[in-house]
Every structure is written in C-alpha cells, then in structure tokens.
ZAGUVO-87735 format. One record per residue (C-alpha): y, x, z. Coordinates in steps of 0.001 Angstrom, whole numbers, plus 524288, in hexadecimal, padded with zeros to 5 digits. Each point is the difference from the previous one (the first is absolute). Layout:
N
YXZ/...
! end
This chain:
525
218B392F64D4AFE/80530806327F20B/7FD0980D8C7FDC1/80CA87FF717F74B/80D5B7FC5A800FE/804757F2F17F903/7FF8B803587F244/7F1CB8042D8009D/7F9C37F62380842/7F30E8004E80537/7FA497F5AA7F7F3/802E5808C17F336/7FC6280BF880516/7F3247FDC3809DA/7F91C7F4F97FCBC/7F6E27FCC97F4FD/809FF7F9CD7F66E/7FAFC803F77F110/8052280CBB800DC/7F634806CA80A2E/7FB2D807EA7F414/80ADB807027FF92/80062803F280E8C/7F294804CC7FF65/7FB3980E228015F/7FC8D804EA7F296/7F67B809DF8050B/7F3C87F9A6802E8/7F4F9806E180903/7F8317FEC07F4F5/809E1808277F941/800A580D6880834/7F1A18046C7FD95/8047A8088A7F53A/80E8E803C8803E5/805C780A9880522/7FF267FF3280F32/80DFA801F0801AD/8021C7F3A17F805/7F8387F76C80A1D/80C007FCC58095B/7F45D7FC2B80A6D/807C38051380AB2/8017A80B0E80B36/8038C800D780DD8/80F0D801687FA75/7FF117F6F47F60E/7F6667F378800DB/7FA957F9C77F3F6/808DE7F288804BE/80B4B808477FE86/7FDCE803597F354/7FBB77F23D7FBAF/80D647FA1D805D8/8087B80A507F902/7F9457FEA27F1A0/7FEAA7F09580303/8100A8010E80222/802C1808E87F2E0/7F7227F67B7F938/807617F4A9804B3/80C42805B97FCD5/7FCDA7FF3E7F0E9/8003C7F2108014E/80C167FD99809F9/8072E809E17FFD2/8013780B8880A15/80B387F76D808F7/7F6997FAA180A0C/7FA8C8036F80E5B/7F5248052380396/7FE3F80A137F885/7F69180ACB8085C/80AB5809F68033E/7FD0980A667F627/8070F809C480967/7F74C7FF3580A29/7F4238015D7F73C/803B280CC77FB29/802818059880E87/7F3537FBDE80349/7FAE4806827F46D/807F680B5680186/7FF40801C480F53/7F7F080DCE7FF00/7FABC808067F45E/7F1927F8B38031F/8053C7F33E7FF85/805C3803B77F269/7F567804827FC97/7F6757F5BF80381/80A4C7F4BF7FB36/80045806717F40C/7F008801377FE63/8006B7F1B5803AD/80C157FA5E7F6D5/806C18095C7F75B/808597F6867F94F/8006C7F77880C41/8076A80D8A805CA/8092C801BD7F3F5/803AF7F1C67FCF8/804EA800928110A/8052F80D377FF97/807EF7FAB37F3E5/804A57F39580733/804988057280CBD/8086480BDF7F847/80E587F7AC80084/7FC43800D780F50/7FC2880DD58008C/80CDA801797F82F/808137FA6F8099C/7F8528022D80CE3/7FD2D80E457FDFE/8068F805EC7F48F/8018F7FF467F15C/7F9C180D0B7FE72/7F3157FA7880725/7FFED7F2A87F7E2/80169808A57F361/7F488809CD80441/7F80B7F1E6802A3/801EC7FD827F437/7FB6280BA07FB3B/7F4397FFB0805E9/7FE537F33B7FB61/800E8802A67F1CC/7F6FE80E108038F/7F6E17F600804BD/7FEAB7F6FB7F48B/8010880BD17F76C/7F3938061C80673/7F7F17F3107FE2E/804D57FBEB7F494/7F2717FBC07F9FB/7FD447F85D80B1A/80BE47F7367FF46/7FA187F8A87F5DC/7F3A97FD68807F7/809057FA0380B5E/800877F1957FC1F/808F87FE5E80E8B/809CF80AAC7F854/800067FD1C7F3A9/8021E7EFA180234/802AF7FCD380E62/80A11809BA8031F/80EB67FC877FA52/8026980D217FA46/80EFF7F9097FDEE/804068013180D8A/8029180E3A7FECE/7FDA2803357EFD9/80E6E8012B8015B/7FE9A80D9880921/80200809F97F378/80BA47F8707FB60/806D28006D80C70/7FA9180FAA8020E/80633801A97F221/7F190804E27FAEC/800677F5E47F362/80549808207F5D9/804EC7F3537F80F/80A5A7FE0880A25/803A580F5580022/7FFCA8059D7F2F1/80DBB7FA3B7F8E6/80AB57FCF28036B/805A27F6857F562/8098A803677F724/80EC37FB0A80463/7FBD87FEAA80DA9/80843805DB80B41/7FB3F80CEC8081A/7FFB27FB0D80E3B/8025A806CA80CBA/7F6C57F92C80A85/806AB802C880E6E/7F6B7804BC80B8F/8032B7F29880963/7F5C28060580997/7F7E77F50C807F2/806937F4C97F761/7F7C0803BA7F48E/7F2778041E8050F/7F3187FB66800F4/7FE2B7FB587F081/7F1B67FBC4803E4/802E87F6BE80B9E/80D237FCF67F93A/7FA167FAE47F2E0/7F9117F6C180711/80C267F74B8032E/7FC357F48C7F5B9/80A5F7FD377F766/809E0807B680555/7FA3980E8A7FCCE/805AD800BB7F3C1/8095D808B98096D/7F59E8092980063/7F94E7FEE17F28F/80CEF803F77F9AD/8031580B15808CC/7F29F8051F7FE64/801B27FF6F7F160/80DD58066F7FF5A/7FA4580A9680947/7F4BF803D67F542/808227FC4A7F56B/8031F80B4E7F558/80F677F8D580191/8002A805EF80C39/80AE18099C8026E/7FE8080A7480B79/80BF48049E7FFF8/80BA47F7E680206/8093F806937F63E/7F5467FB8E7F47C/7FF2C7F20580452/807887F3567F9B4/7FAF67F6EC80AE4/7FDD88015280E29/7F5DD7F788805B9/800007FC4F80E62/7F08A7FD618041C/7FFC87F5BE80CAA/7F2AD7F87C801EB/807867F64F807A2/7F5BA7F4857FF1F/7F7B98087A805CE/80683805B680A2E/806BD7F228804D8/7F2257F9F27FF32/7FC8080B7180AFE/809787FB4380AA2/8029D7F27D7FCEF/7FA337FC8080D98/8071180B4780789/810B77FD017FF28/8020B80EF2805B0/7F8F4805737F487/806527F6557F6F9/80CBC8035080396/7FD7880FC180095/7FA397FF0B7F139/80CB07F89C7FC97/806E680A348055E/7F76380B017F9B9/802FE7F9437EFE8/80CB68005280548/8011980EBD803B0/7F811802EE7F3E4/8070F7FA777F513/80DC68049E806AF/7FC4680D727FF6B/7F9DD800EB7F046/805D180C7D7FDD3/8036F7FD7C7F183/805DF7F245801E6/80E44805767FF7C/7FD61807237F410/803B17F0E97F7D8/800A67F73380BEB/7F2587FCC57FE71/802527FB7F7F1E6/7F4A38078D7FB04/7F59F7FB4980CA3/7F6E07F61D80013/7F69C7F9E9809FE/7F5177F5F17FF67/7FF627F27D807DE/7F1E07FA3C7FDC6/800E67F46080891/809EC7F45A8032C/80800805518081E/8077880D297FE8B/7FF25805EB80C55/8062680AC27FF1B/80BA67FDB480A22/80DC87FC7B7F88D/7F806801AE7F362/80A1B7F9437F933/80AAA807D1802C9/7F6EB80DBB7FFF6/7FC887FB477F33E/80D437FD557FA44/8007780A267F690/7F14B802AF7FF3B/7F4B37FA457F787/7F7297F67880715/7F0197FE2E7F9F7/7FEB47F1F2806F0/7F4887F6F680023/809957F5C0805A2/80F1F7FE307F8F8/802B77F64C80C62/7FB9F807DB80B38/7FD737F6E180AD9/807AA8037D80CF0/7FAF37FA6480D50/805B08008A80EE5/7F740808B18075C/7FC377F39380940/7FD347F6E37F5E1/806EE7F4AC80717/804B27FC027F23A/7FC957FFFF7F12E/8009580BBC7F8F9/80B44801627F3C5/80047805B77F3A4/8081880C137FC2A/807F67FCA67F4B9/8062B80AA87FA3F/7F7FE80B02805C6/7F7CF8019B7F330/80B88804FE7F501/7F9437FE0D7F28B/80AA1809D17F9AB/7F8F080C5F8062C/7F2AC7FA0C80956/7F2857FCBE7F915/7F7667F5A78040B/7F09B8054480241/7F3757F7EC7FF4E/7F9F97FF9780E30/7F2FB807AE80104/7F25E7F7AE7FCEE/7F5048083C807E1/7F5BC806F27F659/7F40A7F6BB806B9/807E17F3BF7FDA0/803D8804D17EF91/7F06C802F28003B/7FD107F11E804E4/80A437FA207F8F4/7FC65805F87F266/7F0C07FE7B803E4/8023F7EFE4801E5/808E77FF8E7F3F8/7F7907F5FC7F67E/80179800267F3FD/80D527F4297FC06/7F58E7F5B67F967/7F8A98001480BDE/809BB7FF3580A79/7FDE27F19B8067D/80D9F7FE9D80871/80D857FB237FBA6/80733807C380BC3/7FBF5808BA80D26/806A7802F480C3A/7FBCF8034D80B34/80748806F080AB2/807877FD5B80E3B/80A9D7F74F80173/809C27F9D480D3A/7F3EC7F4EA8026B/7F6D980C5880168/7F6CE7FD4780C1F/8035D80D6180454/80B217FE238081B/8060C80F8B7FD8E/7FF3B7FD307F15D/8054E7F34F7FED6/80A07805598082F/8025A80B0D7F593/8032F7F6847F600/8083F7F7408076C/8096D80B62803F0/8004D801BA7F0A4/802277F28B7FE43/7F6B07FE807F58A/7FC177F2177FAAE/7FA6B802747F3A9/7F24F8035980304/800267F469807A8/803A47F75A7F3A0/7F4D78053D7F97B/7F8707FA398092C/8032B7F4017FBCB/7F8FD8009B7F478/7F33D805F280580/7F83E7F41D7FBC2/80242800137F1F2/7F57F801887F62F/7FAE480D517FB40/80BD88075C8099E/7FB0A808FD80BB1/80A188004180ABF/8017D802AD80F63/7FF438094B809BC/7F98E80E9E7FD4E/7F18F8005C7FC16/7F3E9808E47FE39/7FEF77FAED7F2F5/80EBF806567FAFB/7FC7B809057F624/7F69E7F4BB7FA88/809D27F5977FF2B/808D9806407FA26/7F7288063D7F5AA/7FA847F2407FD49/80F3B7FA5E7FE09/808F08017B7F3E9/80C097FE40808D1/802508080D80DA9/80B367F9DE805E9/8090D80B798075E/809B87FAE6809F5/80A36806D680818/7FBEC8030880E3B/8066880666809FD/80A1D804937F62F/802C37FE057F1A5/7F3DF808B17FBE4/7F2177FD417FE47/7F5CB8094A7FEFF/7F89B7F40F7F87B/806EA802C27F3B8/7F6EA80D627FD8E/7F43A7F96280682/8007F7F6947F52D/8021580A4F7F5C6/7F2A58061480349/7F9137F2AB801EE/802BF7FF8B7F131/808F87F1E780565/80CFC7FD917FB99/8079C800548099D/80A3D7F55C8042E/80B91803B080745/804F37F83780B28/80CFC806A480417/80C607FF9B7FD96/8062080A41801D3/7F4B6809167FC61/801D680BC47F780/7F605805F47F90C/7FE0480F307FCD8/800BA8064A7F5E1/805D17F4517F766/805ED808C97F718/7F11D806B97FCC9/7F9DF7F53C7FEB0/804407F0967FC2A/7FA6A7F67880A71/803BD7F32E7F947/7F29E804C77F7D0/7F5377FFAC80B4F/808087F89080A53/804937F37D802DB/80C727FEE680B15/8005B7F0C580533/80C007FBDE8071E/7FC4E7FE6F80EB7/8066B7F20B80140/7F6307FA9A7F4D8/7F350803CD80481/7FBD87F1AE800F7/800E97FFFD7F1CE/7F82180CA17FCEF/7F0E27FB007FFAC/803527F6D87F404/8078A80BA27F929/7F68A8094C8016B/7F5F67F4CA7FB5A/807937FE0D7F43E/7FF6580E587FC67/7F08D7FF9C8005F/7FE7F7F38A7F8BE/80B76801EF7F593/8043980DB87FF5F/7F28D80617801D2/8054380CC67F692/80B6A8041680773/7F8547FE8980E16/7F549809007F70B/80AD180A3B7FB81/807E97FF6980DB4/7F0748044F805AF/7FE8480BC27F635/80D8A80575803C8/7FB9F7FD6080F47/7F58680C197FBCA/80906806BC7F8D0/808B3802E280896/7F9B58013780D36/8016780CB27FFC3/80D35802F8800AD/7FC8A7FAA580E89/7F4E080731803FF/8012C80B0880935/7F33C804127FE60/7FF977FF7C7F0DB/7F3B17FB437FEFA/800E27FBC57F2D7/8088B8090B7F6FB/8043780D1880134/80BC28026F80BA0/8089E807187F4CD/800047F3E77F6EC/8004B7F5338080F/801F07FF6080F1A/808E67FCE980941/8039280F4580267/8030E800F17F049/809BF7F50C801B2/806618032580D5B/8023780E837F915/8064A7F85A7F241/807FF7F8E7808AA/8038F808FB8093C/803FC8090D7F315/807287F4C47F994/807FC7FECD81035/8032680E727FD37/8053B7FEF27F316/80B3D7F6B780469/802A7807D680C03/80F4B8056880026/7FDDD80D2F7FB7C/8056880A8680A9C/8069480C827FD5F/
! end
C-alpha cells in the first residue's frame, strides 16, 4: 500500500533507502533530560506522542520533496484536539509548545474559510503571542528550528500586509489604484494562496490592497482594479456542476455591475487571470476595452463534457493594452529550488525534465493532456536514455535534478505556459523553452535571449547534441547565460526572497507597466 500518491511513492518515502537520516526524529530521549518540559512532545490524552512524531516526520520530509504529497497528518484536526477545552490547551501546550504553534499555524487557511477570517487572524495572533512568550526556548527545539517547514506559511505577514517592505512606497510614476469590494469572489487570502501556481491572483491583490498606490477614493485613482480569485473559487466546485454554474453566474453579476466601469468604458480597469484558462464568462468580450494581467496569452477554452480536445483562444490576449504575468512558484518550492542550486562547475547533467505527459499511468491525467493535445512532452521522452540528461515522469528528487543540471527544459502543457520557466530560474538552470506560441512577461524589463534559450517544438530530436555543443565549445556564454539566470530571478519572485520588492519584483514591474498602459490611454475630457 503507498502512504502517498504517485509522485511520492512508498519506496522513497518509507523504506530504508539512504535517506532515512533525514526522516529521523532529531530529538533523541537522551536529549530531553535538560529541556524545557513543554519541549518534550511525549504526548497527552489529546495529543499522543505518535501524533506528534507523524506530523514533524511529514514537515521534515517536506524539505526534501516538497509539500505536494499525501499523507500528511491533518494539521486541522491536531489543533482541535489540542484546543478542545482550556485543559487540553493547556496540557498540549505543557507537552509541545511548538508542536501547538507550528498546527495552529497550518490549519489557519481552514479556520479562514471554515469559520471566519477574523478567527484565522486572532489564530494567528496567538500564534505569534505564543512564540513571542518562549522565545528563548525556540532555539532549544531542534523539531522547530529544523523539522518544521517554516515556508509553508512564512508568507502569512505578506499576505496580512504586516511586512513593511511591501507597504511603505509606492514607486515613483506608478498609477493610484482603486481595488473594488467583489465580496465572496475575493476572500479567504490564506486558503486562496495555496492554489499552486495559479495564486498569483491573490498575491497581487494582497499587495495592491497594502500598497501605499492604493487609492480609497475613486475620484483620486488612475486605475481600477477588479480582485477575482477565480482559480480558487473554480477549484471549490469543480466536482459540483450547480455550484459551477451559480459561480459563473456570480463573476457575471459582479463585473456587470462595477459601478465606475461607465465612467471610460472600462478603459481605465484591469483584472488578473493566473491560470490557463480565463474563466471569467465572455471574458473576451467583458474585457474588450479593459486591461488583462494574464499568466496565459492563449487561454485554453474546453466544452464542459470534455467529449473533445480543448482549443486555444487566439486573439483574446491584445498585446496593445494586456500584460503577460509570470505564474506564481510557492515560497517552499523557491526555498528547495535555491537550497539544491549547486554551484555551475559542479552540476553533473546536460538537461532535466521531469513532469506528466498523455502516456501518464494515471488515466485522469493522461486524459488532461490528450484533451490539450499535447505531444511534446511525449517527444522528450524519446530521448530519456541519453547520457548525462534526467528525463520522465514527476519525481521526489525535482528540486535536486534540476539543481544538479545546467539546462531545465520548459515545455508547454495544457496551454502555451509553463510554470517551468521560473522553476528553472531559481534552480539557478537555464531554462529552455519548448513552446511556440509562448510569451514571456515582462520582456520589455528584462531581455530573455540573455538567460534563456526558446527551441522550436518540431526540432526537439535535434536538441541533446545542441545543448552538448554549448558545454563542450561555448562553455562562456552557457557561464554568462547562468549569471543572468541569478540576476534576474527576481523580477519573478512573489515572495522577494532575494532583493528588495521596490527594486526588483514582479509587483515593481506589473506597476511600470501598468503606468507605461496608462500613459497611452486616450485622454478623456
């Protein structure tokens, strides 16, 4: 039986495989003589001491594979159980102080949604009182200070608009923007920014929201911005067709009544589509006059019943007024991916990929794919057997394949797009681009013929010997194309975990662009 789902089998994850040292329990018995008591995690009637061991032994793992897998110990749970009654608090908290603020932390994007915002942000509250209160025991707490993936929620005071790098300037040039109440369509940031690659709907509206470019008042704004976490909120009825088709109908009633759309004809609005599909209803033609911040420039546009292969919208994206976005990479996975980066003389692979494809032995995803029509993860394939290349279906081992590789090859998937691009980035990998029809953000910031490579997707039989020739006799330009991969990672990185937000970031350039969209704008009476 695997205790996870098919990227993290059980092999890798529960068996004795040369990696057991990192799944083991860094506080010995040996150890808790001379802590605090509340640091021994040893268990109460509310709490047992396997419990605990199964929820550090999963945020330990995660380190390694990433926090996508099953079987995590349901973190939600935990803290009811810990918070059922003031003695139970206070017992689990005498037993495992850390062990109650590292759970109380992970279940918040649930209290968020299941109870109410205002009781996730007082958890959190009591979470930071917590570590506040103990602070010189945090450094005694070896399950704390190594085991626990403090990524999977450092994010918390960006979204909460508490880091003060985000909220102190508003560049010079950029627009004052108007952010519209859209009621349930833009709630729940916790649970919300937990939608992989597509939360850069929420990231965004979160920063505008603290932003000091903010305008209150509608009569000071340039901009109006129109916040819809639709990822999110399609990923929460996409098994239920009655609550599909009553959100559908809810975007639509929203956006048709924006009381300031009239004002230009919704010249001076713009909304956010972080995935590869706009699904807004009619987008195209509610977007006519608008500005569009799209991940995807060739939304993809499927019949409800799948009975056939989805098709690409071709002239939905406009390039005269919409900007192309960079997809969202997940704080844990920039953490692994910049941890596994070696250093370029030591990296021993030619070229990486690994991801799902229309052979996948999971009969949903191949399915995926083949509605996409997609064939050129399959040719890749092809080559899997090729010296010094990694390549095949998703692996454990991501993060260090790709920070063991000088080139991370990127192609399309579902839709033009691929989140792979930015993955590659902060692998420290230059990435090679395998679509077509891709376009890249932010191409007027920054030059990607200088870190990137883009490889025409009817010649990928003929990529392994070019990308061997650039080793072997153009060893200074794959050197120089690596250095501008660091460079300028951070115009991608939601999280800026690297430079400061108000130099480089992707908020800095969606503002410059959005200002330079303004400028050309007719000029009204």
């Amino acid at each position: 039986e695997e205790c996870f789902d098919s990227f993290f089998t059980y092999s890798l994850c529960c068996t004795d495989s040369g990696e057991e040292a990192a799944f083991e329990d860094c506080m010995k018995p040996s150890d808790l003589a001379g802590l605090p008591r509340a640091l021994h995690c040893t268990g109460t009637k509310w709490i047992t001491k396997s419990d605990w061991e199964g929820y550090f032994h999963a945020h330990h793992m995660s380190h390694l594979v990433g926090t996508s897998f099953q079987g995590w110990p349901n973190a939600t749970q935990l803290w009811l159980k810990a918070n059922f009654s003031e003695r139970a608090f206070e017992e689990t908290t005498q037993d495992c102080l850390f062990g109650v603020v590292t759970v109380l932390l992970h279940s918040l994007h649930e209290l968020e949604k299941f109870t109410s915002p205002e009781v996730a942000l007082h958890g959190y509250d009591l979470a930071l009182r917590l570590q506040a209160q103990h602070e010189t025991w945090a450094n005694l707490d070896c399950r704390w200070k190594t085991m626990v993936n403090h990524a999977i929620f450092a994010h918390f005071p960006q979204l909460y608009g508490w880091e003060s790098r985000y909220t102190t300037t508003c560049p010079e040039g950029a627009p004052k923007i108007f952010i519209y109440d859209t009621g349930p369509l833009s709630q729940y940031p916790l649970m919300c920014s937990r939608a992989s690659f597509w939360a850069s709907e929420v990231f965004v509206d979160r920063f505008l929201r603290h932003s000091r470019c903010r305008a209150f008042a509608p009569e000071h704004a340039d901009l109006f911005y129109i916040p819809m976490y639709l990822s999110c909120r399609e990923l929460e009825v996409q098994t239920d067709p009655a609550a599909q088709q009553e959100l559908q109908n809810t975007m639509a009633r929203t956006f048709d009544s924006l009381p300031y759309w009239s004002r230009r004809m919704g010249l001076d609005h713009f909304m956010l589509f972080g995935a590869s599909s706009w699904q807004l209803p009619k987008a195209k033609e509610r977007m006519f006059n608008s500005v569009a911040l799209a991940v995807e420039t060739y939304p993809m546009e499927c019949r409800h019943d799948r009975t056939h292969p989805c098709w690409e919208c071709e002239d939905c994206f406009q390039p005269w007024k919409d900007l192309v976005i960079p997809p969202l990479t997940q704080l844990p996975q920039v953490r692994n991916l910049l941890a596994h980066s070696q250093p370029v003389k030591d990296r021993a692979l030619i070229m990486t990929w690994h991801g799902q494809h229309a052979n996948s032995n999971m009969e949903n995803v191949a399915r995926y794919y083949r509605y996409a029509n997609e064939t050129v993860r399959l040719a890749l394939l092809d080559m899997a057997g090729l010296p010094k290349v990694s390549l095949g279906s998703p692996t454990g081992q991501y993060a260090t394949l790709m920070g063991n590789t000088h080139f991370c090859l990127c192609p399309k998937g579902f839709s033009s797009y691929t989140s792979r691009v930015f993955e590659a980035l902060f692998a420290g990998c230059i990435p090679v681009i395998l679509s077509d029809k891709l376009r890249l953000p932010f191409d007027t910031i920054v030059d990607w013929s200088k870190f990137s490579i883009r490889w025409p997707t009817d010649r990928v039989s003929e990529l392994y010997d070019y990308l061997v020739d650039m080793l072997e006799n153009h060893r200074d330009q794959v050197l120089q194309m690596q250095m501008q991969v660091a460079a300028n990672r951070c115009w991608f990185d939601y999280f800026s975990f690297e430079k400061d937000p108000m130099e480089c970031s992707p908020y800095l350039a969606i503002l410059k662009l959005l200002g330079q969209r303004l400028d050309r704008m007719p000029k009204m009476p």
